[in-house]
C-alpha positions, -999 to 999 in steps of 0.1 A, spaced: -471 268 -437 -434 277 -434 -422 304 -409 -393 322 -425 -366 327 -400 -363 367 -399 -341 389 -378 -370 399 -348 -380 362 -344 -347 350 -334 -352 353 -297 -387 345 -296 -385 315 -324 -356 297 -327 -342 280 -294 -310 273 -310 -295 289 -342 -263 276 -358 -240 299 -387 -214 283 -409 -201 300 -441 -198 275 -469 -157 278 -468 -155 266 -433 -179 235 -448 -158 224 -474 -158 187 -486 -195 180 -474 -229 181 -486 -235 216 -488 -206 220 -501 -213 204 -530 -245 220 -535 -228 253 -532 -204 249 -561 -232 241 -580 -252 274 -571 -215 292 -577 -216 277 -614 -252 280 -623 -249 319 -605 -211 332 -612 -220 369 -600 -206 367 -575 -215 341 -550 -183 331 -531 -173 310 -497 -170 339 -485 -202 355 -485 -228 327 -487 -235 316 -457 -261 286 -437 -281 292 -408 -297 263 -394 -330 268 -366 -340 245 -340 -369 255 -327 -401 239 -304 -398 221 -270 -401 181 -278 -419 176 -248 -443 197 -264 -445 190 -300 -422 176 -326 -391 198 -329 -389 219 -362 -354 221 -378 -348 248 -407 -321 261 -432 -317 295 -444 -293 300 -472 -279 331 -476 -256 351 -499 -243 387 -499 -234 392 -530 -256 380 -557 -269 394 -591 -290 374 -605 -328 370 -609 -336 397 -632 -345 375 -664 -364 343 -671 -330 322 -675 -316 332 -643 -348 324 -625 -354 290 -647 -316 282 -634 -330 296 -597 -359 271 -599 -336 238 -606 -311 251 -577 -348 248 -551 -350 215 -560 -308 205 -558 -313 222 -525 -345 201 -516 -323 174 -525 -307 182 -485 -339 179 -468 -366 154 -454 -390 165 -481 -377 171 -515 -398 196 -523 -395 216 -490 -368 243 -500 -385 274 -514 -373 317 -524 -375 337 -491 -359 370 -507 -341 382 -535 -333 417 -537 -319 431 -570 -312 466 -556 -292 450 -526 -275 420 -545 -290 396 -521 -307 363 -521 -322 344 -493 -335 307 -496 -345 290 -466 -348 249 -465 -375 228 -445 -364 201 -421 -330 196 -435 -315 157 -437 -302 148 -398 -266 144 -418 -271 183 -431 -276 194 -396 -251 177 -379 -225 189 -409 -237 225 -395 -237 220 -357 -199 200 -362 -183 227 -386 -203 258 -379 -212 280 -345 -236 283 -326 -252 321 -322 -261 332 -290 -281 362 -305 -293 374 -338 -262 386 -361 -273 396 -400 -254 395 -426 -238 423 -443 -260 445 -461 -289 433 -440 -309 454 -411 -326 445 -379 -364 459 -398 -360 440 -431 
């Protein structure tokens, strides 16, 4: 089963934690899945405030390392109808399309209320994560995104 990467695991979970926001990735892979999520979702998704997070976590001397994706966006509102979720639903599988496993990307959160959406990807492709660890930073400790708390 998946473990969700949530803000009180980071220190105990994930050995090494990477952040890019999809304007600093521009011209890759993700981005081009982004513009895709920014056309199928135009409220209001942006560069801006969708964001990747990408997990290392395990010793390899112990057991296989586990890498993971979370896809993240501030400001999104969608999900309240069947077309948006249909739409939703064919985005998880264009963002499986970036992993080992095609069907390993799945919903984590979306929150209507707070215009938030949270989709977290399985053992992303080795070019994904090395388009995050090249253009992105790496996080030395937990830092949410706007509109998110430390006891979600």
């Amino acid at each position: 089963m998946q473990k969700h990467f949530q803000h009180g695991d980071f220190a105990r979970m994930a050995a090494r934690c990477w952040h890019a926001a999809l304007e600093d990735l521009e011209g890759g892979r993700l981005w081009t899945v982004f513009t895709e999520f920014a056309r199928r979702f135009p409220d209001h998704p942006s560069p801006a405030n969708t964001h990747v997070y990408l997990t290392f976590q395990g010793e390899p001397e112990l057991s296989p390392p586990m890498w993971g994706l979370s896809w993240r966006c501030s400001h999104f509102e969608h999900g309240g109808d069947r077309d948006d979720l249909l739409q939703l639903v064919e985005f998880l599988d264009l963002l499986g399309s970036l992993g080992v496993w095609p069907d390993a990307a799945s919903l984590d959160l979306i929150d209507l209320t707070g215009e938030r959406i949270r989709l977290e990807l399985l053992d992303p492709a080795p070019d994904v994560r090395d388009e995050v660890i090249s253009r992105g930073r790496e996080l030395r400790e937990w830092q949410p995104m706007e509109g998110e708390g430390a006891a979600e």
